[in-house]
C-alpha positions in Angstrom: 3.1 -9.1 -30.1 4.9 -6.1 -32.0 1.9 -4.7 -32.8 0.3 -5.1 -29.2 3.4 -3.2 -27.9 3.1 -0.4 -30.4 -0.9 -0.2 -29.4 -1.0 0.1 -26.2 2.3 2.2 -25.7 0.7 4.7 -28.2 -0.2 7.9 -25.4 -3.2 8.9 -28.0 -4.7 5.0 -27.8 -4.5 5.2 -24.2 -5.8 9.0 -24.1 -9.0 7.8 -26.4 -9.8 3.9 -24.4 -9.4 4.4 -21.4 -12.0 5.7 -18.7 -11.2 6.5 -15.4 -10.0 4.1 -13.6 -12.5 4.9 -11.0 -16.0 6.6 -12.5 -17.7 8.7 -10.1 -20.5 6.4 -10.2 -18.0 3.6 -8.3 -17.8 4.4 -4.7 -20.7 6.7 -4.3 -23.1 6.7 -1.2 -26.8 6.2 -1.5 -28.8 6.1 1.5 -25.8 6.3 3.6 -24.5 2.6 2.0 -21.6 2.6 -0.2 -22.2 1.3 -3.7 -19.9 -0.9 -5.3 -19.6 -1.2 -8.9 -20.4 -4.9 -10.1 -18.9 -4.6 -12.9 -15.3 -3.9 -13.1 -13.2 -3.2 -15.9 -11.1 -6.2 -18.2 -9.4 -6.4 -20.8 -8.9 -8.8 -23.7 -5.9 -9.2 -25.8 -6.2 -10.2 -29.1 -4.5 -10.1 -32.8 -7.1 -7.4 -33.4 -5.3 -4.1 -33.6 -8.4 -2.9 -31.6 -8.7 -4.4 -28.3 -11.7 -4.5 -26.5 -12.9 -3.5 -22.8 -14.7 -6.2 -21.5 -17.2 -5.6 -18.9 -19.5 -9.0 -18.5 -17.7 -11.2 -15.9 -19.2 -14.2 -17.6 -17.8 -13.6 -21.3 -14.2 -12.8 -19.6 -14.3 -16.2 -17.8 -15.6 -18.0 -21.1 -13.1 -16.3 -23.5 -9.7 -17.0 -22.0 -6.6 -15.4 -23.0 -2.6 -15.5 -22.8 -1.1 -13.9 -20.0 2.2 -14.3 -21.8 1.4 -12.8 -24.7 -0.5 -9.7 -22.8 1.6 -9.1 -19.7 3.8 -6.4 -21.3 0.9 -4.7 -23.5 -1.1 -4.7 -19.4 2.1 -2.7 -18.1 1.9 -0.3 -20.7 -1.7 0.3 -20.5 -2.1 2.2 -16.4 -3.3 4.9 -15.8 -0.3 7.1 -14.7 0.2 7.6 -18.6 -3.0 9.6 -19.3 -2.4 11.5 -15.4 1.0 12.5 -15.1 3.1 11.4 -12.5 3.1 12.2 -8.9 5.7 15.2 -8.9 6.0 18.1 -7.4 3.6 20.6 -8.0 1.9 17.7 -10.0 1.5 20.0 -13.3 -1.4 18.8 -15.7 1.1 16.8 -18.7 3.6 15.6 -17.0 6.2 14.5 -19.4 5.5 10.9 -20.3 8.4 8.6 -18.7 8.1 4.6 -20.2 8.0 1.9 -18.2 10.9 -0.3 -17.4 10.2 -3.8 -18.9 10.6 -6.3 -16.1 11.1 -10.4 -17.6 7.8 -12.0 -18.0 8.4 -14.0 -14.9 8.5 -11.6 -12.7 4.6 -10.9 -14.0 3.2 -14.4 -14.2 4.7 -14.9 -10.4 1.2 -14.9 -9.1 -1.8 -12.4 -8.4 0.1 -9.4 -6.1 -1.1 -9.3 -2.3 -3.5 -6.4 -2.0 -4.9 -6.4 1.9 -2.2 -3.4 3.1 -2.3 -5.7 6.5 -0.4 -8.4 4.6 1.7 -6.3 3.4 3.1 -5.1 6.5 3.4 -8.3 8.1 5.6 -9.6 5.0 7.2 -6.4 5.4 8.7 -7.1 8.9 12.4 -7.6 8.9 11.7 -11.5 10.1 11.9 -15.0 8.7 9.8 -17.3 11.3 8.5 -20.2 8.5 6.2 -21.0 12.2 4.3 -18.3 12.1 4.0 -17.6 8.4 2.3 -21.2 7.9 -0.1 -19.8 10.7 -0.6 -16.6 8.8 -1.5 -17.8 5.6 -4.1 -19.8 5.5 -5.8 -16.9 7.8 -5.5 -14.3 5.1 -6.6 -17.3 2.9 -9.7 -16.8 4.2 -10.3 -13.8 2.2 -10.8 -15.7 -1.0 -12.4 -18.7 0.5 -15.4 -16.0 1.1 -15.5 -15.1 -2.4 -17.6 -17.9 -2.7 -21.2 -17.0 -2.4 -23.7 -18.6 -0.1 -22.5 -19.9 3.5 -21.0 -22.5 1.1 -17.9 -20.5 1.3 -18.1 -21.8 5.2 -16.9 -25.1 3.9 -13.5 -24.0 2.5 -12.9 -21.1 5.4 -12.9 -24.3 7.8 -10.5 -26.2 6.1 -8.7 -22.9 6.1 -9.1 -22.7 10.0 -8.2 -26.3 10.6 -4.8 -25.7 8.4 -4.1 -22.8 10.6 -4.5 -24.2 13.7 -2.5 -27.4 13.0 0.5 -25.5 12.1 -0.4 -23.7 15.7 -0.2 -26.3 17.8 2.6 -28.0 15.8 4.8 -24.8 15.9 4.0 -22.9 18.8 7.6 -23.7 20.0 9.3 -22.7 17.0 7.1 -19.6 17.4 8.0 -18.8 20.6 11.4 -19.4 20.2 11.4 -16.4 17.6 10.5 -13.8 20.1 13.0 -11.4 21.2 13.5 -12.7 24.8 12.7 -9.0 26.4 9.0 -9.7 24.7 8.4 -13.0 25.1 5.7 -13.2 27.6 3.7 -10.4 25.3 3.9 -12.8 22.6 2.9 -15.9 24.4 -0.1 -13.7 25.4 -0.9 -13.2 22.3 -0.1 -16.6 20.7 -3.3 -17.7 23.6 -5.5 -15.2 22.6 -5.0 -16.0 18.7 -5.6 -20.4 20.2 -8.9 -18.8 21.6 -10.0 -17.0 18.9 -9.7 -19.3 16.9 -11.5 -21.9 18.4 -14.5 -18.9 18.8 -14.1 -18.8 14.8 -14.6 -22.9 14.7 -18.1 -22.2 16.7 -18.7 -19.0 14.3 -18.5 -21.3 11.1 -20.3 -24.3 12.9 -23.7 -21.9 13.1 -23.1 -21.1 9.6 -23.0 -17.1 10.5 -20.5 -16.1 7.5 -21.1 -12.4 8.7 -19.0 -12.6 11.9 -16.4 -14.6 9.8 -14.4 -11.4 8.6 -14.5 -9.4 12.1 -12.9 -12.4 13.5 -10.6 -13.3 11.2 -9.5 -9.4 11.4 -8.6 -10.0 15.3 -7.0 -12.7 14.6 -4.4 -11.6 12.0 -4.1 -8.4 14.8 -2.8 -11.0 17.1 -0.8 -12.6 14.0 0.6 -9.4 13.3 1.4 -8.4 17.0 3.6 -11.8 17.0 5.5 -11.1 14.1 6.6 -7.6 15.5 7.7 -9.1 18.6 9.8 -10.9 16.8 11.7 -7.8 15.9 14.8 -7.4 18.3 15.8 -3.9 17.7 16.5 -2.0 14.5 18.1 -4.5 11.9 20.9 -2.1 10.4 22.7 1.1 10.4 21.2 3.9 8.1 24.0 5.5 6.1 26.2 8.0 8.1 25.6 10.7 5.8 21.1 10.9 6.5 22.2 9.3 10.1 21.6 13.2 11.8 17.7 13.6 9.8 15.2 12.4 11.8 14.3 8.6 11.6 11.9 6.0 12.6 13.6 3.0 13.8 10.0 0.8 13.7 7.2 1.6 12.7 4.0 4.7 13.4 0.7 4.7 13.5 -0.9 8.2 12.0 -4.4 9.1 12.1 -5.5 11.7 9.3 -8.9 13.4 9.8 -10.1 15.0 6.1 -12.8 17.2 6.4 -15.1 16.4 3.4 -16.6 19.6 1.6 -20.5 19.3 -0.4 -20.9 15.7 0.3 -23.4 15.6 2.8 -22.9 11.8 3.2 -19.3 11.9 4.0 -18.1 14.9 6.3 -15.7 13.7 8.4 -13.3 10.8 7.8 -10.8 9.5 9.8 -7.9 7.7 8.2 -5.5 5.2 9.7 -2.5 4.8 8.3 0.7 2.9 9.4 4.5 3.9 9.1 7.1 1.4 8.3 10.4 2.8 9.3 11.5 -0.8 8.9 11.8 -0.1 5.1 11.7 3.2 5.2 13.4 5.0 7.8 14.1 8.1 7.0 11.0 8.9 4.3 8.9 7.8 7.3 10.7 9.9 10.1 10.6 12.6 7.8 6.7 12.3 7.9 5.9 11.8 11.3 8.2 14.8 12.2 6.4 16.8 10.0 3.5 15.8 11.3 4.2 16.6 15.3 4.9 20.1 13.4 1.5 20.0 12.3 2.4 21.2 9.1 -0.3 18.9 8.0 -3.1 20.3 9.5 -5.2 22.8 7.8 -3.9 21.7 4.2 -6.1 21.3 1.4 -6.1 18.3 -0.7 -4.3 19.6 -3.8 -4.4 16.5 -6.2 -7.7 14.1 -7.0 -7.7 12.8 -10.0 -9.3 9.8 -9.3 -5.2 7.6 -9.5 -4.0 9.7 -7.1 -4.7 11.9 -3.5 -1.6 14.2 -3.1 -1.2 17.0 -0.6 1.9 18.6 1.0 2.2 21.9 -0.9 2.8 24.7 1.6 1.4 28.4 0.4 3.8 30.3 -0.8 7.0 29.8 -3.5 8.4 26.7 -1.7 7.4 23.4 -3.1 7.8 21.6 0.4 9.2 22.2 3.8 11.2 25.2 4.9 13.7 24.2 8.0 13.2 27.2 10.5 16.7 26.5 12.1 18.6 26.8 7.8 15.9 28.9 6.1 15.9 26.3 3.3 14.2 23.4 2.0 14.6 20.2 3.8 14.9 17.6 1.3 15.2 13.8 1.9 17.0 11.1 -0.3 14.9 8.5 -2.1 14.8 5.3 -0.2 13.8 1.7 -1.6 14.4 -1.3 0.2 14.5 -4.6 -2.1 13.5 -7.6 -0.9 15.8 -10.0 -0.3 18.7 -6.9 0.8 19.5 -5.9 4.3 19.7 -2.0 3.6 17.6 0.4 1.5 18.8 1.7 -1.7 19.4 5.6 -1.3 19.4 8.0 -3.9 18.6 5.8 -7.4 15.9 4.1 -8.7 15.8 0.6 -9.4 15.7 1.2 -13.1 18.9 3.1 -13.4 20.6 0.6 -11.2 19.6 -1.7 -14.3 17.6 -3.9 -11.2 14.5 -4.9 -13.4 13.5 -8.1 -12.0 13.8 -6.7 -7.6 11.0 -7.1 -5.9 9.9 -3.9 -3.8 9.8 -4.7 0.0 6.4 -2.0 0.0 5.1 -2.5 -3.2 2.2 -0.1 -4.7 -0.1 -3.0 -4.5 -2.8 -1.9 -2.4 -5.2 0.7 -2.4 -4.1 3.7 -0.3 -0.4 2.9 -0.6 1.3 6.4 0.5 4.6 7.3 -0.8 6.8 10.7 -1.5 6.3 12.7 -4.2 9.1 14.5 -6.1 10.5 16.1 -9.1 10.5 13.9 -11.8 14.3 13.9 -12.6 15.8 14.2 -9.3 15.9 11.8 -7.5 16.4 13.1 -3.8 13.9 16.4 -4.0 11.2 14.5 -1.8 10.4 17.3 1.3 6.5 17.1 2.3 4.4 16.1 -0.6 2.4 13.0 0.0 0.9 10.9 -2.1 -2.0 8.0 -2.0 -2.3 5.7 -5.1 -6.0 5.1 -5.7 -5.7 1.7 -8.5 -6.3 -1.6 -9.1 -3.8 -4.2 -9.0 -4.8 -6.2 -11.7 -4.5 -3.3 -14.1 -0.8 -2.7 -12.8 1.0 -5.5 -11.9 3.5 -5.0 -9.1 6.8 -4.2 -10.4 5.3 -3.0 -13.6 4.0 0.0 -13.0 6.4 2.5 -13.1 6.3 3.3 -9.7 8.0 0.2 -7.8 11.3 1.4 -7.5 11.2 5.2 -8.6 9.3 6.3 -5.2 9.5 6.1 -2.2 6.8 4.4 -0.5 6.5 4.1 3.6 3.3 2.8 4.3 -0.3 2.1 4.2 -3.8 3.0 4.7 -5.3 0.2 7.0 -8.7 1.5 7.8 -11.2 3.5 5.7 -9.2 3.5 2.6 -12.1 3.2 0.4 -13.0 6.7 1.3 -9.7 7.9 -0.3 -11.7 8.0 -3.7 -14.4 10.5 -2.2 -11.5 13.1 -1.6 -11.5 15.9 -3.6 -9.5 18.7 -4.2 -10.0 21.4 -2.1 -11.2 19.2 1.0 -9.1 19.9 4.3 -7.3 17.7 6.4 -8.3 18.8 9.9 -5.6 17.2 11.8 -3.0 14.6 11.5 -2.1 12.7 15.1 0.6 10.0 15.6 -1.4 7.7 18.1 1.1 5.2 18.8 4.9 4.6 17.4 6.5 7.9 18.2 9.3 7.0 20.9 10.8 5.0 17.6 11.5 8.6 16.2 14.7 9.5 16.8 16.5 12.9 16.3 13.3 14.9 15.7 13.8 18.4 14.8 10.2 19.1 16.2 11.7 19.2 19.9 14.6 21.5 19.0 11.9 23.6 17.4 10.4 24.1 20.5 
């Protein structure tokens, strides 16, 4: 196990074995259809002092090996080593920062939720057992159709028949959750997500698996509209002393047009992303106020490196945002709420706090998770520098990554995040737009801007 350790936390053994993460032939366009790469990147632990990439699906299944023994030497081996971290300015070494070692049992938990919808729906500041038993075995319907063949069919309907049992038994409980001033939205929606899933029943009945995923998609909408009815206000006070910065009390919805330069296949994307000010109030009312500047639009993409998409930089000397009104930076503290706490954690990360084993309440778990970047010792430098982490779970498990806890993230990419890994450098965001969410931002600076 020693030797393991001293392997894979050796910078010039992960410099010389590792590819990229994501090779330019994964996510490229032919014909105008996106090709996927079929096979994807494993790895083998053994008492070898060379390990071995393994790329065959079939030898990986037939030659098992130890999670225990290899969970540690995994969290070493990311990518962020060999890239730099996301600071400001990004320069091209970044100095090396180790991981901190979480206890095994935080790794061997279980895989890490991925889907960024999940994410924000176990994100939401609510505890409804009801709706949750509705929930999962939707989402559970991901994996059922990993199965090939409209076999899969067989196990999404016992998915289907779990979820609407808890339904019908819990509908009350459910209900009774609301927050009474939208309670007749949420029984709307609680009808709607009966009907649908009844039109899924019929879907899976004619055996047409490819209308399985549009529907199930609707239905966690209607899952997810629920649960944020079940929000009654903002849950707590953020400290007195960021109280006067602008803040999102809920969440935002932002869409992000990137202009795509020399790739005649993809010109114009349009990416959806969504704002938790739940868990991240003031890093996400920072953003959104920044973005009714527009002090987005017209920016370049200024890091792709095939981990990471970061923009932010403004021309000029400043590293971030310049307050019109104080002629200096504005700089915001870093914010990371733990699950299981009522309030964020300002101004530390959980590794100086000595909090190893915390669970992130917006983990870096799925691709396109957006979060501040900084400088890499001080802790509150955040301004406008933005980050996307372009990775796969499995090759960093949530809260070993070195990024849980030592930035800030406040929210997701929830449609066309795949695209993220066609941005390059020099590509332009056209626009960025808040399309729904803004009345939750409150003391905006944008308005006393004029």
């Amino acid at each position: 196990m020693a030797a393991l350790l001293s392997y894979w936390s050796s910078p010039s053994t992960l410099k010389r074995d590792f590819p990229s993460i994501y090779p330019k032939r994964c996510g490229s366009f032919h014909n105008h259809q996106r090709i996927d790469c079929s096979r994807r990147i494993g790895f083998r632990c053994s008492s070898s002092n060379s390990p071995r990439l393994v790329f065959d699906q079939k030898e990986k299944k037939e030659n098992s090996f130890s999670f225990r023994k290899c969970a540690l030497s995994i969290a070493l081996a990311i990518g962020l080593v060999t890239t730099g971290l996301p600071t400001l300015g990004w320069p091209a070494y970044a100095s090396q920062v180790g991981p901190a070692l979480p206890d095994l049992s935080v790794l061997i938990s279980g895989p890490p939720i991925k889907d960024p919808g999940a994410l924000l729906r176990y994100a939401l500041p609510i505890n409804n057992k009801a709706m949750r038993e509705v929930q999962k075995p939707l989402e559970d319907i991901t994996d059922s159709l990993k199965v090939s063949g409209v076999k899969a069919l067989d196990s999404v309907e016992r998915n289907l028949r779990q979820a609407s049992r808890a339904l019908n038994q819990g509908k009350a409980l459910i209900l009774s959750g609301v927050a009474e001033s939208k309670k007749e939205h949420g029984k709307e929606l609680l009808d709607k997500l009966a009907a649908g899933m009844e039109d899924l029943q019929q879907i899976v009945q004619e055996r047409n698996r490819d209308a399985v995923v549009p529907k199930q998609k609707e239905l966690l909408q209607y899952v997810g509209g629920v649960e944020e009815d079940m929000v009654d206000g903002f849950p707590y006070e953020v400290p007195e002393e960021y109280n006067n910065m602008p803040i999102l009390k809920g969440r935002a919805t932002v869409e992000m047009k990137v202009k795509v330069k020399d790739n005649p296949n993809v010109e114009n994307c349009v990416f959806r992303i969504v704002l938790d000010g739940y868990n991240a109030p003031v890093t996400a009312g920072n953003f959104v106020d920044l973005v009714e500047r527009h002090f987005y639009d017209g920016m370049e993409i200024q890091r792709a490196d095939g981990f990471v998409v970061q923009t932010g930089d403004p021309q000029g000397p400043a590293e971030g945002f310049i307050d019109p009104s104080t002629e200096k930076a504005r700089t915001i503290p870093l914010e990371i709420m733990v699950d299981g706490d009522k309030t964020p954690i300002y101004g530390a990360t959980l590794e100086e706090l000595g909090r190893y084993k915390a669970q992130t309440k917006l983990p870096f778990n799925a691709f396109g998770t957006m979060a501040m970047a900084r400088e890499e010792f001080e802790d509150n430098s955040a301004s406008s520098q933005v980050f996307w982490l372009l990775k796969e779970s499995e090759l960093t498990p949530s809260n070993a990554n070195i990024l849980d806890g030592r930035y800030a993230v406040f929210g997701y990419v929830t449609e066309n995040e795949d695209f993220l890994a066609d941005v390059k450098v020099g590509d332009v965001i056209e626009s960025m737009q808040v399309v729904s969410g803004l009345e939750n931002l409150v003391n905006p600076s944008y308005k006393i801007a004029g």
